[in-house]
C-alpha angles and dihedrals in degrees: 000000000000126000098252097186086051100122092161116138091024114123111221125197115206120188108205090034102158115053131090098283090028094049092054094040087059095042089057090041090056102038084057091059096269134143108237121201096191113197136181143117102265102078095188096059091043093052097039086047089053100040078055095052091051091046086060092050097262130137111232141141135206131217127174107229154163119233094196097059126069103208102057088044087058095046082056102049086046083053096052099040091051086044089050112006092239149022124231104174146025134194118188103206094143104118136119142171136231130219082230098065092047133094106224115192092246080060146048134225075268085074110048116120102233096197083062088044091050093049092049088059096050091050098044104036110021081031080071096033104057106044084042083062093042105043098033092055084063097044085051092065091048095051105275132273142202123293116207114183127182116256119178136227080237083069088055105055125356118256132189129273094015098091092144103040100040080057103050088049100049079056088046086064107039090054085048088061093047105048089050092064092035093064098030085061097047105022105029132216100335096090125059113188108192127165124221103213103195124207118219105323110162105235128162090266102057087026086108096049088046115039127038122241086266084052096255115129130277129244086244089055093039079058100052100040083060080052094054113072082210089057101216149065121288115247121218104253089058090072094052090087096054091050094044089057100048085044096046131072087250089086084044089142094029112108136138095031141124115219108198124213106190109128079245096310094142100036088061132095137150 
C-alpha cells in the first residue's frame, strides 16, 4: 500500500515564509522533498531561510512579494514556474496585525484607527484571496492541489483587543468554505481548499500583547494560559502534522474545514 502521507517531489509556495509559523512550515516542507517558493517582504530573513535549506541539502527559492498586489504576485508565479515547471501546493501564512486596530484597555472601539483596521484586512483577508487567484490559476493548469489558509482562534470566537484581526480572519474562513465548494463545483475534485486555525503561539506579530518589556508574560498571556487546559503556548512544529496532512493525499476528501491547533483552547469553558 502506498505512503499516503508521501509529498516528495511536490513544489510548495508559502506566502509569509518567512516568519515564525511560516519559517518552520517551509523547513519541514523541504525537509519532506519538497520544493519550497518561499515568499515574503523581509529579504534578509527569506534568503537567509533558503541559503539554510540548501545547506541542508533542499531545493527552495526565494522571491520578495506583496501579497496584496497582484502583479507582483504574477511576476512571481511566472518566476516559480519557470524556476520548477508547477506548482502542487499553496499555504497562505502571510498575516499580520496593527496596535491601531487594536482596543487596547486604556481605550475604547471610539478610538480604533480604521486605516489600520483597513490594512489589516488587506493583509489578512485580500493577503489570502489574491495569491489564491494567482497561484491557483497555475496549479489549475498542472491538476489542482490542495489550498491550506491561516485561520485564528480570534475567527472562532471573538477576543478581546483584536478587533481588526479577529475580523479579517473570520473572513479568512468563511472565504476558505466558500471557495471549497466554489472549485469543487466547477472544478471538481482536484482542489482541496482547508484552514489551520492556531491557538496562542508567540510570534513577532502578537510578542508586545504577550510578553512584558523584561520578557515575563503579560496579564493578557497569563489569561489565556488559565483558558488553555495545556497550559502553555504552541510551538511551531506543532502545527507541522496538521499541515502534512492537508497537504498529503491522506485528506484526499477533506475540503472546506478548519483544523484547529490550540492545545483545547476552544473546547474549554468555566
Amino acid at each position: 500500500m502506498r505512503n499516503l502521507f508521501d509529498i516528495s517531489g511536490k513544489t510548495a509556495v508559502i506566502t509569509g515564509g518567512s516568519g515564525v509559523l511560516g519559517n518552520a512550515m517551509t523547513r519541514y516542507l523541504a525537509a519532506q522533498g519538497v520544493r519550497t517558493a518561499v515568499l515574503a517582504r523581509n529579504e534578509t530573513k527569506g534568503n537567509a531561510l533558503v541559503s539554510e535549506i540548501r545547506a541542508e541539502g533542499g531545493e527552495a527559492m526565494f522571491l520578495r512579494t506583496d501579497v496584496t498586489d497582484r502583479e507582483i504576485l504574477e511576476r512571481n508565479c511566472r518566476d516559480i514556474l519557470s524556476a520548477y515547471g508547477k506548482i502542487d501546493m499553496l499555504i497562505n501564512c502571510a498575516g499580520g496585525n496593527m496596535p491601531g486596530a487594536t482596543v487596547p484597555p486604556e481605550k475604547t472601539i471610539f478610538d480604533l484607527n480604521i486605516e489600520d483596521f483597513r490594512e489589516v484586512v488587506d493583509l489578512n483577508l485580500f493577503g489570502t484571496v489574491i495569491p489564491t487567484l494567482v497561484f491557483a490559476g497555475a496549479m489549475r493548469n498542472s491538476g489542482g492541489g490542495p489550498i491550506v489558509n491561516m485561520s485564528s482562534e480570534s475567527a472562532l470566537r471573538p477576543l478581546t483587543r483584536v478587533a481588526g484581526y479577529g475580523a479579517a480572519k473570520a473572513a479568512v474562513t468563511n472565504f476558505t468554505r466558500y471557495l471549497a465548494s466554489e472549485l469543487a463545483l466547477k472544478f471538481g475534485d482536484c482542489f482541496r481548499v482547508n484552514a489551520m486555525a492556531p491557538g496562542f503561539f508567540l510570534t513577532e506579530q502578537n510578542r508586545t500583547l504577550m510578553t512584558n518589556p523584561d520578557g515575563s508574560r503579560s496579564a493578557r498571556a497569563e489569561s489565556i494560559l488559565a483558558h488553555t487546559p495545556f497550559g502553555r503556548f504552541g510551538e511551531p512544529e506543532e502545527l507541522l502534522g496538521t499541515l502534512h496532512y492537508l497537504v498529503s493525499d491522506a485528506s484526499r476528501f477533506v475540503t472546506g474545514t478548519v483544523i484547529v491547533v490550540d492545545g483545547g483552547f476552544d473546547a474549554f469553558s468555566i
